[in-house]
C-alpha positions as CSV (number, residue, x, y, z in Angstrom):
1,X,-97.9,42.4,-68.1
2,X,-100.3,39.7,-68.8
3,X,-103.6,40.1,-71.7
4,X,-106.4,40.3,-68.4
5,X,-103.8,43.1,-66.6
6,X,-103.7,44.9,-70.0
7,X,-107.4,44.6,-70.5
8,X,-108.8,45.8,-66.9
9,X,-106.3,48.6,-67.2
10,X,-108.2,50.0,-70.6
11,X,-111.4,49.4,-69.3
12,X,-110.5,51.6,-66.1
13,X,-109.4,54.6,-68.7
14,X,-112.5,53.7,-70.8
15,X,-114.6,54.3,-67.6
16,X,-112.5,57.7,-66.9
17,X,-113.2,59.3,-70.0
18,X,-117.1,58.3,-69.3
19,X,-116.9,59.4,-65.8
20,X,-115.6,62.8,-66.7
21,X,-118.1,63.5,-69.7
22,X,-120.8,62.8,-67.2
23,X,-120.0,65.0,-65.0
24,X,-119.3,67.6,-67.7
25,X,-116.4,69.4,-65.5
26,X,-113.5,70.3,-67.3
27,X,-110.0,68.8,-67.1
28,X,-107.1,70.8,-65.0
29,X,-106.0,71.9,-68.8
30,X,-109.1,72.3,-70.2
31,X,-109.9,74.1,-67.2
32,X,-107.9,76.7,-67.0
33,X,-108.2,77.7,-70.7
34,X,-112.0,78.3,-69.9
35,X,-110.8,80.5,-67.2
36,X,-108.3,82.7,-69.5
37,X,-105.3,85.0,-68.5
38,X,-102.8,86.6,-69.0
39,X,-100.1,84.8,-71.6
40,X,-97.5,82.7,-68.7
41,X,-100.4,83.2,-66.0
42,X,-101.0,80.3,-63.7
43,X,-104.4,79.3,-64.2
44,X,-106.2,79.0,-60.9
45,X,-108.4,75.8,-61.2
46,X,-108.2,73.6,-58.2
47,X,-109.3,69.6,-59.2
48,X,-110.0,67.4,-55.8
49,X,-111.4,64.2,-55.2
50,X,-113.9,62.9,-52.3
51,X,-115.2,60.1,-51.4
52,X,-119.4,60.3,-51.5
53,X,-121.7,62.4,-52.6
54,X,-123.5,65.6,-51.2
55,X,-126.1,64.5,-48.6
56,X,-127.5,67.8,-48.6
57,X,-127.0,71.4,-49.4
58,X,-129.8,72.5,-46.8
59,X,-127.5,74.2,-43.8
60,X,-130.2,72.9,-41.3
61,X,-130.2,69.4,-41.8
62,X,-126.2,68.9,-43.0
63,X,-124.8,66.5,-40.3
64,X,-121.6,65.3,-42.0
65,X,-118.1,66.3,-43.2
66,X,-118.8,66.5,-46.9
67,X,-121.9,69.2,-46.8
68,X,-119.6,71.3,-44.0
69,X,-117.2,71.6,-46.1
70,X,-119.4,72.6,-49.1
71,X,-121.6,74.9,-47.3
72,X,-118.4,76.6,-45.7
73,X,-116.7,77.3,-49.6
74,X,-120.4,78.3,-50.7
75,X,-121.9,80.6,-47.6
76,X,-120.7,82.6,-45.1
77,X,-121.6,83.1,-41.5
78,X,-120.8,85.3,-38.7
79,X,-117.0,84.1,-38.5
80,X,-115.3,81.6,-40.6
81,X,-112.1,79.7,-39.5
82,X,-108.6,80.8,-40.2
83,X,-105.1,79.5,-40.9
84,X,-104.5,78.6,-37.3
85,X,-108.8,77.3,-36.9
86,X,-109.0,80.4,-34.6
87,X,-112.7,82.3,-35.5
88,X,-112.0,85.3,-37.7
89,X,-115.0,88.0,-38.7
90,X,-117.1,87.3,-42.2
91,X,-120.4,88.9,-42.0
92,X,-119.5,90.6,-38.9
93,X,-118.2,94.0,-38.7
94,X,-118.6,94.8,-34.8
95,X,-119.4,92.6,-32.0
96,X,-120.6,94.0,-28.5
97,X,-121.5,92.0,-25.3
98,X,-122.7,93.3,-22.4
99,X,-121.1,93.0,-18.9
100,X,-122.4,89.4,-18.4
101,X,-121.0,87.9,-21.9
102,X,-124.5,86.5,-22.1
103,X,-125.7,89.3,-24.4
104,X,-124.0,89.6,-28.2
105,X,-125.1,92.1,-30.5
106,X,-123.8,91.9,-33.9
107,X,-123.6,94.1,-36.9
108,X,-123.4,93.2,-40.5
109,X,-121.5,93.9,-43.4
110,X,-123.6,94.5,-46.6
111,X,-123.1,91.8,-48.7
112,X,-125.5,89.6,-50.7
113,X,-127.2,86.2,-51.9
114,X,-126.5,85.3,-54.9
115,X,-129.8,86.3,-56.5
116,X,-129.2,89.6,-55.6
117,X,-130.9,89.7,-52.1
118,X,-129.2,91.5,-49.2
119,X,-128.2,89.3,-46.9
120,X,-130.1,90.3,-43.3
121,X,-130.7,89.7,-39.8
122,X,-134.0,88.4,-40.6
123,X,-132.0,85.5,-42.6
124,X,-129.8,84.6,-39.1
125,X,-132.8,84.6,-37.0
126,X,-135.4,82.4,-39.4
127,X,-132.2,79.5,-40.2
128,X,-131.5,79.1,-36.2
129,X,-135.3,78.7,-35.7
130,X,-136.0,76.7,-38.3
131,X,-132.9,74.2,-36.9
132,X,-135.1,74.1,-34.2
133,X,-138.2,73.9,-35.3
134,X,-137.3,71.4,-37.5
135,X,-135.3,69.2,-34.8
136,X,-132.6,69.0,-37.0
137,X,-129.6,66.4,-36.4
138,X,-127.2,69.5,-35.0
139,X,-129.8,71.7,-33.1
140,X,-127.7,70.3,-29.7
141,X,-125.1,72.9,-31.0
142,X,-127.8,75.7,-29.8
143,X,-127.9,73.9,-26.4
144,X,-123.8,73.5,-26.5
145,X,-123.4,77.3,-27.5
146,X,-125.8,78.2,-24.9
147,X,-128.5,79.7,-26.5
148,X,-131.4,81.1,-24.7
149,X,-134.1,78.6,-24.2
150,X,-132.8,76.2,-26.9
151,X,-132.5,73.1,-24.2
152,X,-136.5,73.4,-23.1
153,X,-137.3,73.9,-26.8
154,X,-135.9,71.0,-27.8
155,X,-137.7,69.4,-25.0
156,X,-141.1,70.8,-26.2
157,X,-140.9,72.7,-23.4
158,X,-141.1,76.4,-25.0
159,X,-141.8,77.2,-28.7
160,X,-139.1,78.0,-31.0
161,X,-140.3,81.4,-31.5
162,X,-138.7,81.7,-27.9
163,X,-135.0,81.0,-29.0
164,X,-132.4,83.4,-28.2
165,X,-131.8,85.3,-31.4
166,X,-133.7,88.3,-32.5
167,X,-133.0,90.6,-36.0
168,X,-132.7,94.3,-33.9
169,X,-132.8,95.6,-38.1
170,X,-131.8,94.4,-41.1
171,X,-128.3,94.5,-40.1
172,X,-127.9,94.1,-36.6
173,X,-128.3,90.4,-35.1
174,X,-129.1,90.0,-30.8
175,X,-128.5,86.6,-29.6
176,X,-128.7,85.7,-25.8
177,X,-127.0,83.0,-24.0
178,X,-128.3,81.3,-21.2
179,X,-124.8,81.9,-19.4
180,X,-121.4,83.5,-20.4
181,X,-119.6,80.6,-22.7
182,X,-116.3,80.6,-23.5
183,X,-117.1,78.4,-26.9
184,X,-119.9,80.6,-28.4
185,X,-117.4,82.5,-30.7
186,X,-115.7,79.6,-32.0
187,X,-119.2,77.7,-32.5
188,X,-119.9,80.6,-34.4
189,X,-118.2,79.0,-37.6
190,X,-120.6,76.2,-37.7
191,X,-122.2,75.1,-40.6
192,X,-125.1,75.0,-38.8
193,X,-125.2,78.7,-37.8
194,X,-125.8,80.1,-41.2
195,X,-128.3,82.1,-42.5
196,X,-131.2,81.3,-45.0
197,X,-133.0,83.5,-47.2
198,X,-136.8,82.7,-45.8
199,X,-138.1,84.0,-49.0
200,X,-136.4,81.9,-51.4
201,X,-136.6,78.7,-49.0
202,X,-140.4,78.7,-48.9
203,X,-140.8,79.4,-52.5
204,X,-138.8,75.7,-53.2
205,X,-140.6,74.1,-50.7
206,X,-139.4,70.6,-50.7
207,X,-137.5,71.0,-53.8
208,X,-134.9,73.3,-52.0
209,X,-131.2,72.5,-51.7
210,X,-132.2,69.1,-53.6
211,X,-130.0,70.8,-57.0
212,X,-127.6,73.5,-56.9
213,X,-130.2,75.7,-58.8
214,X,-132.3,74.9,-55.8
215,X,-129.8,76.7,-53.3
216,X,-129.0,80.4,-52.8
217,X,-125.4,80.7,-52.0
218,X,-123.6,84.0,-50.5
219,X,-120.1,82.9,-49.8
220,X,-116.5,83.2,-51.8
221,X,-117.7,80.2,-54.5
222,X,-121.4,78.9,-55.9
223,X,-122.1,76.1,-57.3
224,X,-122.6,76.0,-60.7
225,X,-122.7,72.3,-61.4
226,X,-123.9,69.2,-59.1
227,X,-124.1,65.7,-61.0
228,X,-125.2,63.1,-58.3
229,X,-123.1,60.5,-57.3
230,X,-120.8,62.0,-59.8
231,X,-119.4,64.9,-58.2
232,X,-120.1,69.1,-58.2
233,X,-118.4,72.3,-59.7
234,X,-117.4,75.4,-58.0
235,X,-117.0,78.7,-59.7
236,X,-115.6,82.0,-57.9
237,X,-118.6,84.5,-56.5
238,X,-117.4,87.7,-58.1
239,X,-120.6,89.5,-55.8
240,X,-118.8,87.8,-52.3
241,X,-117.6,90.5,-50.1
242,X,-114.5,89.6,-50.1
243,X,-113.9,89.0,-53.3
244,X,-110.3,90.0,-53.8
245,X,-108.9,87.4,-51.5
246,X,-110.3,84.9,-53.6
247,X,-107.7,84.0,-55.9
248,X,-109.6,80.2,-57.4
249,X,-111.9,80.8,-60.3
250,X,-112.7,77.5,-60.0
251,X,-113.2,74.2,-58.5
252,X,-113.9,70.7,-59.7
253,X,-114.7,67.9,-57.1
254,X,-115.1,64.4,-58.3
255,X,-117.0,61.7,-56.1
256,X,-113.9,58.6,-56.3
257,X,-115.0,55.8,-54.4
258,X,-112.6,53.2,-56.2
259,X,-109.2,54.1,-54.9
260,X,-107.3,52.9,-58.3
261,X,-109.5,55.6,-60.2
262,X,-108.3,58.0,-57.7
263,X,-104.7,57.4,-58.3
264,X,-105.5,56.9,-62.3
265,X,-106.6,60.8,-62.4
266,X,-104.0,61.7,-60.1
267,X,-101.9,60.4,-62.4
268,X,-103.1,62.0,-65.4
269,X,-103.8,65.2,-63.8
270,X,-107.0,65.0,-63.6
271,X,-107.2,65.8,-60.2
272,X,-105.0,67.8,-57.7
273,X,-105.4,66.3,-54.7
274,X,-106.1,62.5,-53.9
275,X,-106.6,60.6,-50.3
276,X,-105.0,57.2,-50.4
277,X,-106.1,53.6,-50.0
278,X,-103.8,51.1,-47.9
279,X,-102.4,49.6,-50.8
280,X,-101.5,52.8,-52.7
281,X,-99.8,54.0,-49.5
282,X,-96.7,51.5,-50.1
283,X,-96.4,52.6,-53.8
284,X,-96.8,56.1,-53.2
285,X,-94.6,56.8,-49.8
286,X,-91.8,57.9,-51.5
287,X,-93.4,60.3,-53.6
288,X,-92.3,64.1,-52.8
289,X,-95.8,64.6,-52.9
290,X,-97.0,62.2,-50.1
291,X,-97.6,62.9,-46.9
292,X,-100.2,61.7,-43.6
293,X,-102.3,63.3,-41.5
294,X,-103.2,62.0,-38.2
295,X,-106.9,63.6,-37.9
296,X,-109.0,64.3,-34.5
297,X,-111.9,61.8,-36.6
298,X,-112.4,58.7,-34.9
299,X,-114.2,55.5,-36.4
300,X,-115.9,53.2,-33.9
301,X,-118.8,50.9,-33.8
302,X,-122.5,51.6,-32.8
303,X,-124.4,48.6,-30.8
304,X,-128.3,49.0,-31.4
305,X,-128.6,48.9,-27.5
306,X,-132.6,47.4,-28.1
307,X,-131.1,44.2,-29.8
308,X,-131.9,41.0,-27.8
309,X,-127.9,40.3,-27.2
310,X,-126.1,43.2,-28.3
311,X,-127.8,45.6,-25.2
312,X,-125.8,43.0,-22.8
313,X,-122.4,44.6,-22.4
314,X,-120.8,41.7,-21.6
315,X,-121.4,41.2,-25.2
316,X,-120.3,44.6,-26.1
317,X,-117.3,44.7,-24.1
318,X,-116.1,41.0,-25.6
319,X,-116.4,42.9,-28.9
320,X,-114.5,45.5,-27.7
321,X,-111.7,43.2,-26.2
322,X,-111.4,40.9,-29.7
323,X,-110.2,43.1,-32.4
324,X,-106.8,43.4,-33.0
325,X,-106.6,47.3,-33.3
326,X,-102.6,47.8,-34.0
327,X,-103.1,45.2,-37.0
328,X,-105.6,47.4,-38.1
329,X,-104.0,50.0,-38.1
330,X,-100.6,49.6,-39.6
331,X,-101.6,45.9,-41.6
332,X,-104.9,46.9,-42.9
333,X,-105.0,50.4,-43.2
334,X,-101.1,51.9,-43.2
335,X,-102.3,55.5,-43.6
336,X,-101.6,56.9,-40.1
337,X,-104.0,56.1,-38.6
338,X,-103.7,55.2,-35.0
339,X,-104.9,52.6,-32.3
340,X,-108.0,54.0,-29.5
341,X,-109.3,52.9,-26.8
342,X,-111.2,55.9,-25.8
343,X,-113.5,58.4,-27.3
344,X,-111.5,61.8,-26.9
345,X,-108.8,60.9,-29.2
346,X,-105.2,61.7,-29.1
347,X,-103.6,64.5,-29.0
348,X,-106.9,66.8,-29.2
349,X,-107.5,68.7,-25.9
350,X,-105.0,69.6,-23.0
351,X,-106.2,69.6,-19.1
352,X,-105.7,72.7,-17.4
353,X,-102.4,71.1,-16.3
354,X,-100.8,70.4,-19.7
355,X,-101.9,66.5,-19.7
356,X,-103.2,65.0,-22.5
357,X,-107.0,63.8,-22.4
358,X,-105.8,60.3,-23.2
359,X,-102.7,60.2,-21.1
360,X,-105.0,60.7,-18.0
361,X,-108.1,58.8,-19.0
362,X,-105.7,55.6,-20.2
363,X,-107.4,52.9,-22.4
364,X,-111.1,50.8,-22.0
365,X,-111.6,47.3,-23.0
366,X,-108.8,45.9,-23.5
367,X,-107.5,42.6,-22.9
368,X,-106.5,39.5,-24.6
369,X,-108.1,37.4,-26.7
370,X,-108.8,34.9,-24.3
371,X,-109.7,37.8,-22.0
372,X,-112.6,38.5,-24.3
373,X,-113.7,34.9,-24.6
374,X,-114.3,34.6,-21.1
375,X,-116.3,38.0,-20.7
376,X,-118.1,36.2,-24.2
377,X,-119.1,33.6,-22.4
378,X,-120.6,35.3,-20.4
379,X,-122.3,37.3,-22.3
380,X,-124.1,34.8,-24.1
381,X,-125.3,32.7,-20.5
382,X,-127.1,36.1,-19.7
383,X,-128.4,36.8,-23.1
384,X,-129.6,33.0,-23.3
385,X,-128.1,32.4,-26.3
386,X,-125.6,29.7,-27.7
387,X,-124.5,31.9,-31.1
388,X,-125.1,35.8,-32.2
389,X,-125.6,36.1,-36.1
390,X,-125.8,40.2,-36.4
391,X,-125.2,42.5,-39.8
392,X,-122.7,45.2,-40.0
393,X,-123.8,48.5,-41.2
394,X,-121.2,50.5,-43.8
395,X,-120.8,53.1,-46.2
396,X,-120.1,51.4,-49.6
397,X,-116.1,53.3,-49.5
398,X,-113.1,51.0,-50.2
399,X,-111.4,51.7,-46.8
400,X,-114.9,51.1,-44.7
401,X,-115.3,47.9,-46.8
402,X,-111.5,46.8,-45.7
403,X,-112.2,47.8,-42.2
404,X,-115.4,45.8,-42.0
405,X,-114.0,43.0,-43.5
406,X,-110.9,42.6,-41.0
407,X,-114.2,43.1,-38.0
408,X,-115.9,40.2,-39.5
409,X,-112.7,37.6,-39.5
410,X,-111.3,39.1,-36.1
411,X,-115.1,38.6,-34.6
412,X,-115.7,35.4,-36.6
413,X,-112.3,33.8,-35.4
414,X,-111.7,35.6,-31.9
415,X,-115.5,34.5,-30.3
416,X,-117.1,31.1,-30.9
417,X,-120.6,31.1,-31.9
418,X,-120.2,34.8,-33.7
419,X,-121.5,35.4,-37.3
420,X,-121.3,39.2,-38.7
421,X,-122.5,40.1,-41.9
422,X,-121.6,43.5,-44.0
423,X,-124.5,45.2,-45.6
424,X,-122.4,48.3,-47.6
425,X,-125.1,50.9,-48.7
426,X,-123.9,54.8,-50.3
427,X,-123.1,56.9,-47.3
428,X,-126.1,59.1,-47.0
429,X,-128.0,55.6,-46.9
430,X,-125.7,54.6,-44.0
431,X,-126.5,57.8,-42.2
432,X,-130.1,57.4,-42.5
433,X,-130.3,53.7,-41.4
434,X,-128.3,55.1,-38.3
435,X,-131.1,57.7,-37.5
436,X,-133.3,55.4,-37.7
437,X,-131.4,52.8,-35.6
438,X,-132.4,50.0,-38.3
439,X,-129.2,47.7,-37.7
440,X,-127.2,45.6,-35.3
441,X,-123.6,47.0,-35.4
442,X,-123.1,50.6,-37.7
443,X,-119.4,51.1,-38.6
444,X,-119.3,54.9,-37.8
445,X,-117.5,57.9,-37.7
446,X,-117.4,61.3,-35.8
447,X,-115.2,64.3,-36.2
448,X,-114.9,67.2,-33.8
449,X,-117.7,70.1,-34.2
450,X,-115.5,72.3,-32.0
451,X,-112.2,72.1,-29.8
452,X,-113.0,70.7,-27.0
453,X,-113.3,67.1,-25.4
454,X,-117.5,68.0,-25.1
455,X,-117.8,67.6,-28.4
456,X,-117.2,63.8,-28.7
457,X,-119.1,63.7,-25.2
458,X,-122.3,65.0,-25.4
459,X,-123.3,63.1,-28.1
460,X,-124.5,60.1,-25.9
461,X,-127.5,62.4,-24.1
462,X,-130.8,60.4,-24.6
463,X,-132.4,61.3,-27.6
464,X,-129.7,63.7,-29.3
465,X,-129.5,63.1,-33.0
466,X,-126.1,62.4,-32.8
467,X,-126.9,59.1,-30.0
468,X,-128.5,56.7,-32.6
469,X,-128.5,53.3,-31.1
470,X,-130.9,53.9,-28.1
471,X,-128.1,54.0,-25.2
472,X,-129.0,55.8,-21.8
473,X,-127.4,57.0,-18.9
474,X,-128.9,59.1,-16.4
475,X,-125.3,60.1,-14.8
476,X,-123.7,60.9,-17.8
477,X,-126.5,63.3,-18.5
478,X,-126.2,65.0,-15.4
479,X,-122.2,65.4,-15.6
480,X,-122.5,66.6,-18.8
481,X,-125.2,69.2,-17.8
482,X,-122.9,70.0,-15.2
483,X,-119.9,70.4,-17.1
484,X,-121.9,72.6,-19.5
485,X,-122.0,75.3,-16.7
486,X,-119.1,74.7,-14.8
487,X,-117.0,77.8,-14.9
488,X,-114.1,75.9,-12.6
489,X,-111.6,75.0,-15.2
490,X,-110.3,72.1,-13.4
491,X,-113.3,70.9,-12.1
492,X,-115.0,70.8,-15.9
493,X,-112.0,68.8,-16.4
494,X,-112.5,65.7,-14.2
495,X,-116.3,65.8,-15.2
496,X,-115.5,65.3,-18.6
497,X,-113.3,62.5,-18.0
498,X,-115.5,60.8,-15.9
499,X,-117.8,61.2,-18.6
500,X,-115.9,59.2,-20.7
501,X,-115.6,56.6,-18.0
502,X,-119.3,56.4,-17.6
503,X,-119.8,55.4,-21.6
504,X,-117.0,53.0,-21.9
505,X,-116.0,51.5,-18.6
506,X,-119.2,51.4,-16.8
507,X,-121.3,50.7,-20.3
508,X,-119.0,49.5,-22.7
509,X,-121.6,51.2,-24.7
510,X,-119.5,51.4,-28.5
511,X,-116.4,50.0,-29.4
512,X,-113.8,52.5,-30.4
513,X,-111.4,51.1,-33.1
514,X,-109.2,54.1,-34.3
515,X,-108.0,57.3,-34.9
516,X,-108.3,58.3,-38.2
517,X,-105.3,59.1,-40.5
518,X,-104.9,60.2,-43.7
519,X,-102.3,59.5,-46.4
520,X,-102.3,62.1,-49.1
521,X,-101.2,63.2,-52.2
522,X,-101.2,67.0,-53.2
523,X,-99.3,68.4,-55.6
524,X,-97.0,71.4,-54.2
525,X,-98.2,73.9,-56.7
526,X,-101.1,74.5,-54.3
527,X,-100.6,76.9,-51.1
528,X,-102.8,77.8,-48.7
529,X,-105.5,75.0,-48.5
530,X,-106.6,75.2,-45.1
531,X,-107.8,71.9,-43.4
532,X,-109.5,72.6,-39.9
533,X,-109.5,69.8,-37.3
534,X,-113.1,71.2,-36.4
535,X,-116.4,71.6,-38.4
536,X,-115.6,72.0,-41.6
537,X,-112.6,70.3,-43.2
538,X,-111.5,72.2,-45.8
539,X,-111.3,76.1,-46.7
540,X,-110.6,77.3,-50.3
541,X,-111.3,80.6,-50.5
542,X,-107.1,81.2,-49.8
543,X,-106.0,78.8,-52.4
544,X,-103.7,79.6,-54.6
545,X,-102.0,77.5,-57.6
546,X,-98.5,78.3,-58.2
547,X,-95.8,76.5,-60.7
């Protein structure tokens, strides 16, 4: 091993032994003698790693995997996901409907905030409002669980006092539904749908869900610690309802964006769990440990549809057509991931029939490469142009930074005349330029909200949060509108895959690249972490560490 090796190595442990300080978490040992026990005991301290920082502990506005899966450990809802992602009953002690299914009364358990607040009707029906009155990025999830007037309020067509929830009493929640829905009780385990103590979230003002201490939390864990950019500290709620079934006393996430430090504190037991990079996938395969995931999360890439040459599809679909996806995939990444060619990944929703979404909707866009030159060509005779010099929005991760990198040489050496740029910013930054649709191309991602292909579909309408790059259709909208109602099973079925159709065959209107996979490393001393495929992606409050 040569002096530099030796050197970068040290500095790497030097930066550990910062890192950790900062963040003032403990290690797994130091840990679990905070936590006590029994002489022998196993001491229940889980240590994870993630990838970015907490965008936002505000329930309304969280529009991403990392604050799901906080708010999920920290709150509870209505229902809460299970072992097999099926909704199970958390707040809820009885639920009634009347004849129609389009009337659900609910009644509450008694269980509490942790400031000592009963937790109330009144807190349901003032967080679904303020979603609305607040247009925040998931209040389509009101229009796709078919909430009473939710559609025409987001239209500033009715007043959000007009939204189909009402507290009866403190403990007993109404909420009407425009029509029966099959998906309300599953939607149900939302982040989105949970309530907010009104009290406590006008008395912050701004300030609230900016710090942990800014943040009432009623679920099996609070958190205790939250060091920016650094990572965040779960404790067990001993005042949770449920209490007993929470076996954790504690939990320590570290923000890793620098794959080798993920595998250093892996290493050094540090952490519990780790997500791998491409090139620790080769070390680490034969690990007992090891194992991939192929996940319903698909990465693609946003066109701003109001650029000059990007809003041709000719251009769009070249794009499409250029980019070696199977190299990708298995050169580039090597974590499971998978090639797509469509939005509805693999392997996620079944037609009435038994068919597979993708089986029957087949691949968009693709062709060879001199396929793509052709349709390039074009492209740029329409747009007027001779050469397309564009930026690449990314989230400053290692694998997004690999991914973007491959786009640029596969662009750059597959279509004349292209010249792509990669602007990495921190991943909250990357969401926000998205919103405001301030870039050329966004290197994006999107994991299901709920099981069912809808859920990667409706996120085109004009002017959903969810859209941001501009693109229109006026027949998607009215199949998906359709499809919302349609109670013919079949029928709902060929409307969604036309849907499909409409965005990428007819408007070439993103580029899909792939479905997400993830290569993993968890120790086997820890049962019963539950990772959904919807929502949320992880549930804690089951863990258990065993030797």
């Amino acid at each position: 091993m040569g002096r530099k090796r030796k050197t970068k190595i040290f500095m790497i442990m030097i930066a550990f032994v910062l890192f950790l300080a900062g963040c003032n978490f403990n290690s797994s040992e130091s840990s679990n003698e905070e936590t006590g026990g029994s002489e022998g005991e196993t001491k229940q301290v889980l240590n994870i790693s993630t990838t970015a920082d907490i965008p936002t502990l505000d329930s309304t506005k969280a529009h991403d995997g990392i604050a799901f899966t906080v708010l999920n450990n920290v709150n509870e809802g209505l229902y809460r996901q299970d072992e097999n992602n099926e909704p199970i009953e958390a707040l809820v002690t009885e639920h009634k409907e009347n004849e129609d299914k389009t009337v659900h009364t609910f009644t509450l358990r008694d269980s509490n905030w942790s400031n000592g607040d009963p937790v109330t009707a009144q807190d349901f029906e003032y967080a679904w409002k303020r979603v609305m009155k607040d247009a925040s990025p998931y209040n389509f999830m009101f229009v796709t669980a078919g909430i009473k007037n939710s559609e025409a309020i987001m239209n500033e067509e009715m007043d959000t006092e007009d939204l189909g929830i009402k507290a009866i009493d403190e403990k007993t929640v109404e909420v009407t539904l425009e029509a029966a829905n099959p998906l309300f009780q599953s939607l149900m385990t939302f982040p989105t749908f949970l309530p907010q103590n009104q009290k406590f979230v006008e008395e912050q003002g701004d300030q609230y869900a900016l710090e942990a201490e800014n943040v009432l939390f009623n679920g099996p864990f609070t958190l205790v610690d939250w060091t920016h950019e650094q990572g965040w500290k779960y404790e067990k709620n001993e005042d949770y309802w449920d209490a007993d079934a929470v076996k954790l006393d504690a939990i320590n996430a570290y923000v890793v964006k620098d794959p080798a430090a993920g595998i250093n504190l892996y290493e050094t037991n540090k952490v519990d769990r780790i997500v791998l990079s491409s090139e620790a996938v080769d070390q680490n395969k034969d690990d007992e440990n090891f194992d991939t995931i192929l996940e319903p999360e698909i990465l693609f890439l946003r066109f701003n549809h109001n650029h000059p040459v990007l809003g041709n599809k000719n251009i769009r679909q070249a794009v499409n057509m250029a980019i070696d996806k199977k190299s990708l995939t298995d050169v580039i990444l090597k974590n499971g991931s998978t090639p797509l060619d469509g939005i509805v990944p693999k392997g996620f929703f079944k037609s009435p029939a038994g068919e597979d979404f993708r089986d029957i909707n087949g691949d968009f866009n693709t062709g060879t490469v001199e396929e793509a030159q052709k349709v390039w060509e074009t492209g740029l005779k329409e747009a007027g142009v001779e050469e397309v010099n564009v930026s690449i929005n990314i989230a400053d991760s290692e694998d997004h930074k690999k991914v973007a990198e491959y786009i640029q040489a596969q662009l750059e050496d597959n279509l004349p005349g292209f010249k792509l740029n990669i602007k990495a910013v921190p991943f909250a930054q990357r969401l926000e330029i998205e919103k405001a649709i301030d870039y050329d191309l966004s290197l994006s991602s999107w994991g299901p909200d709920y099981s069912d292909p809808m859920t990667y579909l409706d996120m085109w309408l004009e002017g959903g949060s969810a859209n941001r790059m501009d693109y229109s259709n006026a027949k998607l909208e009215e199949l998906v509108a359709s499809a919302r109602t349609e109670t013919d099973l079949e029928k709902r079925y060929q409307m969604l895959l036309d849907t499909e159709k409409i965005l990428l065959e007819e408007d070439a209107a993103i580029a899909p690249l792939y479905q997400d996979g993830t290569a993993v490393l968890m120790r086997s001393k820890i049962k019963n972490l539950l990772v959904h495929p919807t929502g949320a992606s992880f549930s804690y409050k089951w863990v258990t560490i065993e030797e």
